[in-house]
C-alpha positions in Angstrom: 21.6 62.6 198.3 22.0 63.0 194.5 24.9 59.9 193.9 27.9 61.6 191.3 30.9 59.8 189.5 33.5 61.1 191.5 37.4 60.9 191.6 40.1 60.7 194.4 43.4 61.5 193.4 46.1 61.1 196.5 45.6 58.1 199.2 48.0 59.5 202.3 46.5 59.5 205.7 43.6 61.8 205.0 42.8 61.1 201.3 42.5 57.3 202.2 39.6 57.7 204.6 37.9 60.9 202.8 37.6 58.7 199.7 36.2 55.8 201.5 33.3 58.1 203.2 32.6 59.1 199.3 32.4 55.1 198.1 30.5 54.5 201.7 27.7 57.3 200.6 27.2 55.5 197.5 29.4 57.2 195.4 31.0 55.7 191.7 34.6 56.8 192.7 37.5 55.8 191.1 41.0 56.7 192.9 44.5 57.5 191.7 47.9 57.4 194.0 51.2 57.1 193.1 51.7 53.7 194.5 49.6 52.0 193.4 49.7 48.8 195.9 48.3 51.9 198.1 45.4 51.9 195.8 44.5 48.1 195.0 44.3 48.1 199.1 41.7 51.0 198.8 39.7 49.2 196.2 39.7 46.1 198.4 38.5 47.9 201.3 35.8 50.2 199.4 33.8 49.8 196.4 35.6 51.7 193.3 37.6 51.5 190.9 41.6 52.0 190.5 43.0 54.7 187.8 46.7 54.0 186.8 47.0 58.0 186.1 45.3 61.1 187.1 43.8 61.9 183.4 42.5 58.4 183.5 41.0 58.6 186.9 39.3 62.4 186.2 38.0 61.4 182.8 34.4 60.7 183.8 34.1 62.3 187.2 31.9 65.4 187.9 33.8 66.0 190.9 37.3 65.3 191.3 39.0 65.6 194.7 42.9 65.9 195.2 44.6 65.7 198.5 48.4 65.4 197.5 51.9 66.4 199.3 52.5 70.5 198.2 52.7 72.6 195.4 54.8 70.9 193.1 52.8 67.7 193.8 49.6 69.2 192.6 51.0 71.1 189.5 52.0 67.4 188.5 48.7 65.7 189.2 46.8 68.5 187.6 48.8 70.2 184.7 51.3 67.1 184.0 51.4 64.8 181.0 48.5 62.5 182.6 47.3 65.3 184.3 44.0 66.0 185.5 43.7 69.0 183.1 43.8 66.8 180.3 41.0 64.5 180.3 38.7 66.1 182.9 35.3 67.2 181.4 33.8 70.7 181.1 31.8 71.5 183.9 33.6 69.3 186.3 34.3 70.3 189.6 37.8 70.3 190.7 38.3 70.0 194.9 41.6 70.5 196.4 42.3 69.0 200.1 45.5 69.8 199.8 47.3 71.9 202.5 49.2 74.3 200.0 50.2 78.1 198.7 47.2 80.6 198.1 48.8 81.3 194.7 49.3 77.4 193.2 45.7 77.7 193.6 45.0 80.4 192.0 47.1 79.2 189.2 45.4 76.2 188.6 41.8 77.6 189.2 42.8 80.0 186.0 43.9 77.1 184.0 40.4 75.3 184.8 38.7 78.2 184.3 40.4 78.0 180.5 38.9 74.4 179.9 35.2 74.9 181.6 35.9 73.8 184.9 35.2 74.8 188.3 37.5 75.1 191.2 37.8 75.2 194.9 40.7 75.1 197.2 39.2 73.2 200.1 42.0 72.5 202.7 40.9 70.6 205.8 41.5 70.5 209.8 40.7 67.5 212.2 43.8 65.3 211.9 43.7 61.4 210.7 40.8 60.9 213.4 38.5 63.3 211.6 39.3 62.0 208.3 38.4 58.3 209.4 35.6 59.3 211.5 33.7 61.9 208.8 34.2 64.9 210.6 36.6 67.8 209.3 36.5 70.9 209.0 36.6 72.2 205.7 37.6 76.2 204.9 36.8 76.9 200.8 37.9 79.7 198.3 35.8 79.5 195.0 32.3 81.2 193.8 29.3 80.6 195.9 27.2 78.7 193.2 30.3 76.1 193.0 30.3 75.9 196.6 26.7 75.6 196.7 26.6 72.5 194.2 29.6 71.3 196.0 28.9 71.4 199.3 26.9 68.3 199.6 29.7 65.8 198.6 32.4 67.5 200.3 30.1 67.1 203.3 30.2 63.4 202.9 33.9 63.7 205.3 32.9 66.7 206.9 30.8 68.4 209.7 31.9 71.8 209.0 32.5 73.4 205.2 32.6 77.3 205.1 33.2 79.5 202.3 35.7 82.0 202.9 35.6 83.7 199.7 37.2 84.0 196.7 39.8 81.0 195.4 42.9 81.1 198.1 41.2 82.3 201.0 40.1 78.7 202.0 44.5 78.0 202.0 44.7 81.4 203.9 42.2 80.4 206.8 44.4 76.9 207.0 47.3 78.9 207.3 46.1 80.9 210.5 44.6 77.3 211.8 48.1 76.1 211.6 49.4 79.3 213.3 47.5 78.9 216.2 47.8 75.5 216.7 51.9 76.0 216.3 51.1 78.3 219.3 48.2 76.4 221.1 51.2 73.7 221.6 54.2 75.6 222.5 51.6 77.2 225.5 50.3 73.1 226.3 53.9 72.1 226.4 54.7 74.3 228.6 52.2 74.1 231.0 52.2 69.9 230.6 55.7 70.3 231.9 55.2 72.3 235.0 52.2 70.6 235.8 54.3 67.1 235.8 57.0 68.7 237.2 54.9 69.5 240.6 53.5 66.2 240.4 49.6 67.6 239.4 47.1 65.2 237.9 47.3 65.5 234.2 43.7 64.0 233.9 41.9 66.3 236.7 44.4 69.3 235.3 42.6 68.8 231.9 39.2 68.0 233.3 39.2 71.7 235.1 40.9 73.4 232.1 39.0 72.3 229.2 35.5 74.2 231.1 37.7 77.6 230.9 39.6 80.3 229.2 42.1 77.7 228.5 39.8 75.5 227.0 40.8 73.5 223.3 40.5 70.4 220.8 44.4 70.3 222.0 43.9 70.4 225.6 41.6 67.7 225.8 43.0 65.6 223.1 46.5 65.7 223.9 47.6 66.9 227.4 47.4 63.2 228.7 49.1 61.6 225.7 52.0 63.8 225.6 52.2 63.5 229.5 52.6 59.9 228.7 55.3 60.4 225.9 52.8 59.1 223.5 52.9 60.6 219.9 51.8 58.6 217.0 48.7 60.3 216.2 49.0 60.9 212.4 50.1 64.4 211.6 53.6 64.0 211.5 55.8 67.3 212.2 57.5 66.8 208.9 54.4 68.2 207.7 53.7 70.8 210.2 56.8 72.1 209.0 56.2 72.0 205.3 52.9 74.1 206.2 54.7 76.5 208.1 56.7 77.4 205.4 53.8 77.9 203.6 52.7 80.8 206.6 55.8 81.9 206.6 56.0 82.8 202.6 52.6 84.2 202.4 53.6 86.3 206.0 56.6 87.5 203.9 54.7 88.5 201.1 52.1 90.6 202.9 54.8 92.1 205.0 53.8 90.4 208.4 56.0 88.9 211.1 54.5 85.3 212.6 57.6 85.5 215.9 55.9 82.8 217.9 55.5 80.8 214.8 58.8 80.5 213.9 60.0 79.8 217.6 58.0 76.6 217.6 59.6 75.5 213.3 62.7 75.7 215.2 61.8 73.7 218.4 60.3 70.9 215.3 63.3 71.7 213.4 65.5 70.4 216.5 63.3 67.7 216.8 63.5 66.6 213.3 67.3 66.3 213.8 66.6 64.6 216.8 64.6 61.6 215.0 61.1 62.7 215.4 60.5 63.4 212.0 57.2 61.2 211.7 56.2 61.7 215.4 53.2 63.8 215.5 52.8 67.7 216.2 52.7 66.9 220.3 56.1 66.0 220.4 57.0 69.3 220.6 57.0 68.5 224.7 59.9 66.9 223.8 61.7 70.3 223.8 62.2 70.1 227.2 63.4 66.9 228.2 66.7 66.0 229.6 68.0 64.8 226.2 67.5 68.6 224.9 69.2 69.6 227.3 
């Protein structure tokens, strides 16, 4: 594979890992994140180089990757004083990982498209294990030839990059992932707690399942660990949350009602209150222990 300079801006629990399978494939990246101790601990584990801004770190890059907190985050590391926008070159790719709105996308794909450059919004499923082990799922908006000349580096983290059309659509197909799996939860909680309940092998209750109707990356990853009141596993509900709101604007938008949806933001929303705020999205069991009660 054709080696690129390439920048990573944003070093949270995906973009740490997704920029260290870029250095790791040979790669000249140079990374950006707002603490910078974060950074210098990158550069110690990986080979590349630290930026002290976004500007500086998108100067020279033909690809530049972002994988920040929201919207307002990415206006800032892209259209801000050090922004991205500022330095990056014509004909550079722009990449967003970023779980965000359909629109702040759109917005800043028609500011690149002012200054010569190309953008997708590229959110990504899999959780902190598929970001350290190389193997998300990536859903795209952009043109087909940027895709097409993309493809090969995003693929670096990935096993699965699809282009769902036009800029947007790759936020939209995130935001009906994160729908179901809000639902895929509140069913796995419920049927976790009747199983335990009646005393049924969690382990032999998942072996049978996960060969069925019932059958999902939840079942089999997370039945036994939230049996066992384990839930440290990366993707904290503080976050599920802030993506829901993101469904829930767009639904609003388009005029469509998400019920189940917002039954499980307020089960997360009890929970945050509760002290879970950084326990991951498998806590929602929690809803129906004695201390909910």
């Amino acid at each position: 594979m054709t080696t690129h300079k390439v920048a990573f801006i944003g070093l949270g629990t995906m973009g740490y890992p997704m920029a260290g399978h870029l250095a790791n494939a040979g790669h000249q990246v140079t990374v950006y994140n707002r603490t910078t101790a974060k950074a210098n601990q990158w550069a110690e584990t990986y080979t590349g180089q630290v930026a002290l801004t976004p500007a500086e770190a998108a100067k020279e890059a033909t690809f530049i990757f972002t994988c920040v907190g929201n919207d307002d985050d990415l206006r800032q590391v892209y259209c801000g004083e050090n922004g991205i926008l500022t330095t990056a070159k014509s004909g550079a790719f722009l990449i967003d990982n970023t779980t965000a709105s359909a629109e702040v996308s759109r917005e800043i794909a028609a500011l690149a498209e002012e200054k010569g450059l190309k953008f997708l919004d590229a959110p990504v499923s899999g959780g902190e294990a598929g970001a350290v082990n190389g193997c998300l799922t990536v859903m795209v908006g952009g043109k087909q030839a940027d895709f097409d000349t993309a493809k090969p580096v995003i693929d670096t983290f990935a096993k699965a990059t699809t282009l769902m059309g036009d800029v947007g659509y790759g936020q939209i197909t995130k935001m009906a992932n994160q729908i179901c799996i809000a639902g895929i939860l509140q069913g796995l909680s419920e049927a976790v707690t009747l199983a335990k309940s009646s005393g049924l092998d969690i382990e032999k209750m998942t072996e049978v399942l996960k060969h069925g109707a019932a059958g999902s990356w939840q079942l089999e990853n997370r039945a036994s660990t939230m049996a066992n009141n384990e839930f440290d596993f990366g993707f904290a509900i503080d976050w599920m949350r802030k993506d829901l709101g993101i469904c829930f604007d767009a639904a609003e938008k388009l005029g469509v009602d998400l019920p189940l949806a917002k039954q499980v933001d307020e089960k997360y929303g009890e929970l945050q209150a509760r002290g879970y705020q950084r326990a991951d999205t498998s806590v929602l069991i929690k809803q129906f222990d004695d201390e909910s009660r």
